[in-house]
Every structure is written in C-alpha cells, then in structure tokens.
N, C-alpha and C positions, 0 to 999 in steps of 0.2 A: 581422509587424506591428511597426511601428516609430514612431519619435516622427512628430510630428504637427508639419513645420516654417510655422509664419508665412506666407505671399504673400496677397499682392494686398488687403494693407490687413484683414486681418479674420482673427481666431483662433477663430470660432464654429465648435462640431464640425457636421460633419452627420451627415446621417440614415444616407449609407454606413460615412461614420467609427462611428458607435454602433453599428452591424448588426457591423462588424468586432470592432468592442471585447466586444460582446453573444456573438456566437459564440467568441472567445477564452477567457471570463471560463466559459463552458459547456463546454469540453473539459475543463474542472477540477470542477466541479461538480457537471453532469449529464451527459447523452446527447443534450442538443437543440445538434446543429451538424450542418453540411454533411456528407456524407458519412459520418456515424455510422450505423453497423448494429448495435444492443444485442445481437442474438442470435447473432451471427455470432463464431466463435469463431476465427476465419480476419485476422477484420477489425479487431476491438474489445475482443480479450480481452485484449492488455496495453498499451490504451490508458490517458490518466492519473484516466477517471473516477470521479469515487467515487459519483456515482450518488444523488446528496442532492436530487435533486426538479427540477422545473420552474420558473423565473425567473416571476412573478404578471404582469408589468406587460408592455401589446403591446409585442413587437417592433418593431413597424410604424407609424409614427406622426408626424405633419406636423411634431411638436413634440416637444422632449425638456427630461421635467420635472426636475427635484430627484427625484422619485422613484424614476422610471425608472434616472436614473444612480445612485445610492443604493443601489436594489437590487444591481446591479453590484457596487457597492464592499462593503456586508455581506457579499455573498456571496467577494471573493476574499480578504478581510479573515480569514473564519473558513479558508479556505487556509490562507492565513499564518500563523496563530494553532497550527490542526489541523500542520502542518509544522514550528513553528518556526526559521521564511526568513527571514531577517534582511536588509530590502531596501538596493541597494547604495546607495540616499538617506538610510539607515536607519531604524530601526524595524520592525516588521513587522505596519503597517496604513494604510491608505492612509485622505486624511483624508475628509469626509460633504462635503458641498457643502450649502447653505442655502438655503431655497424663494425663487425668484424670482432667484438667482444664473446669471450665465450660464455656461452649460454653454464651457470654453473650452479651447486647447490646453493648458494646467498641467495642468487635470483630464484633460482625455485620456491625457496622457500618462505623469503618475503612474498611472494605470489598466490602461492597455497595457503600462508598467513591468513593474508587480509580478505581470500577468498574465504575460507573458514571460519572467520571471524565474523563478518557482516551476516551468515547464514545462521550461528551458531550462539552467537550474544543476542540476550535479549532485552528491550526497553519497556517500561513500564509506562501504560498511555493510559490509562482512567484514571478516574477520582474516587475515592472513598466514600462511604455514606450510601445515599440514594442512587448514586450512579454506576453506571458498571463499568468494573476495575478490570484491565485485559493485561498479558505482559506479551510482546509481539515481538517477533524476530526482527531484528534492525534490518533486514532484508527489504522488508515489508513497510519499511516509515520514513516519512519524507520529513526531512529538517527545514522545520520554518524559516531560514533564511533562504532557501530554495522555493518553499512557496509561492503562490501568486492566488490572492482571490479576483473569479470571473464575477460578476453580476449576467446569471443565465437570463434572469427572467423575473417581472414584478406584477402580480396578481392584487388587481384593488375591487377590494369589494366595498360598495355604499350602499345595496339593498337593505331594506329592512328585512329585520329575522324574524322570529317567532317562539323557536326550540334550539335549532341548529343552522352551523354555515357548513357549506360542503365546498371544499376547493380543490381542484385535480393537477396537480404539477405534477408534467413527465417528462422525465430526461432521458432520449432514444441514444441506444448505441445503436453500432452496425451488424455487431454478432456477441456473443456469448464469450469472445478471445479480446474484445475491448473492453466488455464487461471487467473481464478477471485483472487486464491487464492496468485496467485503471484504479481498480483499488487495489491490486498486489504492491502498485509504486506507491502506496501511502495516502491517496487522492481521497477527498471525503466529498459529499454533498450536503449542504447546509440551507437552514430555512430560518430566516428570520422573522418572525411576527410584529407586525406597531400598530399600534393606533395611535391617537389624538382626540382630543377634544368631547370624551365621554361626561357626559351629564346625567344621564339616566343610568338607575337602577341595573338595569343588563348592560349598558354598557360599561359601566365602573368594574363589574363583575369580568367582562372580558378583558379588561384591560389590566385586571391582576390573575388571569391566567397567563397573559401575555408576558406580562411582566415574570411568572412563575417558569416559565419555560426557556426564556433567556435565548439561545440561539441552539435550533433543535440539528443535529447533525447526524450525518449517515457514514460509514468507513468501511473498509474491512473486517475491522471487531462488530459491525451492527452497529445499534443506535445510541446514542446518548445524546446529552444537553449541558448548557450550561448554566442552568436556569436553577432556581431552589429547592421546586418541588414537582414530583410526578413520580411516576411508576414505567421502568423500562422492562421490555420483551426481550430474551435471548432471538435475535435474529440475524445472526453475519450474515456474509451475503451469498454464502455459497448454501445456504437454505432459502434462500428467496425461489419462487415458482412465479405460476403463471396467477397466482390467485392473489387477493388481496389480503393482508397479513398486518396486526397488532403490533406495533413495534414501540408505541409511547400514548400515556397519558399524560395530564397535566396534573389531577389529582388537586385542581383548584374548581371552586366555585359547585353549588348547587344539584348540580349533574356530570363532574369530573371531567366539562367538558373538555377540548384542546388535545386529540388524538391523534396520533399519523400513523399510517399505513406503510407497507413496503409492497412493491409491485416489481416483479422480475419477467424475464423471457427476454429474449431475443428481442424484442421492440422497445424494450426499455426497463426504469428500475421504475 
C-alpha cells in the first residue's frame, strides 16, 4: 500500500482505497484481514497481531464518515503510542479529521503512512557479543515508557543440594491466540536469580552463576540475558512445543550449571 497520487481532477478516497487502508490498520491491531488464520500456528503465529479486538464501524459502506476513518486512526495511533515510532513526518500520531470533512488523499495517506511504517521499519533489540542480536519489526516492540514490570511469582529454595537444584516456573495462558498475542505486542518474561549469604564452596560457586546470568529473559525473538556470561539456544516462540527445550546456559562454574528450559502448548510456556 502506498501513497494515494492525485488524477483525474478529484482526491476523494474510495470505498476500495478504505477497505485497503481498513485491512492495513487490522494486521496491527487485530486478526480481521485477508488471509488471517488466528489458530494456525503455521500461518499467524509470528504475525504483527496483537489481537486488541474488532474495528466497531461497517467495513462496507456507500459512504465514508469521520467516524469510520477516526476509528482507523485511534486505533494505529495507540500503535504508535504502544511502539514508541517516531513517524518519518514526525510525531507518532496521526491527526483525527472533523465531522462533515471530506475524506481525501492528505488523510489517506498519512494513514497508510504510519500504517506502513510501524509494519515495515525495523528496530534493533539485542546485544552484541555472547548474546543474540535480533532486528524486529516495530510492529512487534513495546517502548519502555509504555511498559509495566508484574512480580508473577517468587520461588525460594533453602534445601540442601548435592549436584543440582531443579525449579519449575509456569506461566499458563488461555490458548495459543494469547500466547501469540502476548509476545507479538513486545511482552517478554523474565527470571531473576539471588542469593545471599554464601559461605561455602558450592555456594560461592552459585552465586557467581547467579551473578553471571544477570536477569534471564524470554520475548518474541527467544532467549537472552543480561548477565556476562553463558551460551544461548535459537528458540522464538513460535518453535516452542509441547516438550521441554535448551534455551540458556550459564557457562559458569564446574558443571555449566544455571540452565533454562522453554515449555509451550496450550497450558503454558
């Protein structure tokens, strides 16, 4: 989709130009366009959807109101907003249009713009070195002033060990469309390791794995850390299954301990 040029005396969109624009503005926001399959994991799992609901106003229509195109624009507005895309007209929000305004090429085309653009520019989200380097469509990334970190859940182990600690963190979705939809919008899951008060031998050792691994994190692109040292697995998440999967080492201590798994299906990651 592309600008909207001028002929034949007259810049009013039509009804095919909106249906274009309407389906554009929906591969970013929901699931309603051509050829989208929600449950097909083949088709639409690392598509740019984030899966925020259905557009209210007909698609289909003799006439195109203010409101109609309005919707449109709210909706790639909070894109831009949710991404933090800085459009190449700038800003990152496309302007409302006023009742009784005719719909025309300006509007079309800053529309199919900034729709264009969030799908088709892309950001650079890894580190160099040991860690793996992705470049991801701004579609797909959420601007940390829009972030919020939850505290899901805190796992305290005091047993004594021996070789190994084994600890099971699962985070259930509802289906495989919250799944996709939760890391398509940029969302990651992260795992923080501490200890304290290491005096022994093995535990001095854990606690500079601990230290080595920094804060282990799961997204859309798969695994990474921010920690110094370890060895990462190509794993996004549209190859996770039902089985349990390599995704990190620590690459510290003895027996390399400090590894995490990736665990997918339907019940959880």
């Amino acid at each position: 989709m592309a600008h909207y040029d001028v002929t034949a005396g007259t810049d009013t969109v039509s009804q095919a130009q909106f249906t274009e624009v309407y389906n554009q503005v929906n591969k970013v926001f929901s699931d309603l366009y051509p050829n989208a399959v929600s449950t097909s994991l083949g088709t639409n799992c690392a598509t740019y959807t984030f899966g925020w609901g259905n557009r209210k106003s007909k698609q289909f229509s003799k006439k195109i109101t203010h409101k109609d195109w309005n919707q449109l624009i709210v909706r790639i507005n909070i894109a831009l907003i949710h991404t933090g895309y800085t459009l190449v007209s700038g800003g990152n929000t496309v302007s409302l249009v006023t009742r009784g305004e005719k719909i025309a090429a300006a509007h079309y085309n800053a529309l199919a713009d900034a729709s264009n653009e969030v799908i088709t520019k892309k950001i650079d989200t890894g580190i160099v070195g040991n860690k793996i380097y992705t470049t991801r469509s701004y579609a797909n990334y959420l601007d940390s002033a829009q972030a919020e970190l939850s505290a899901l859940t805190t796992a305290t182990r005091t047993d004594s060990w021996q070789t190994q600690i084994i600890t099971e963190l699962r985070l259930s979705f509802s289906d495989f469309d919250d799944v996709r939809y939760f890391f398509n919008a940029g969302c990651d899951v992260r795992i923080t390791p501490s200890t304290t008060g290491a005096t022994t031998a093995a535990g001095i050792e854990w606690a500079n794995i601990i230290a080595a691994i920094g804060t282990f994190y799961y997204n859309i692109d798969g695994p990474n850390y921010t920690g110094t040292t370890g060895t990462l697995y190509w794993l996004p998440f549209c190859d996770l299954t039902s089985e349990y999967q390599l995704a990190f080492i620590s690459g510290v201590g003895s027996s390399g301990y400090g590894g995490y798994s990736g665990y997918s299906g339907y019940s959880g990651f």
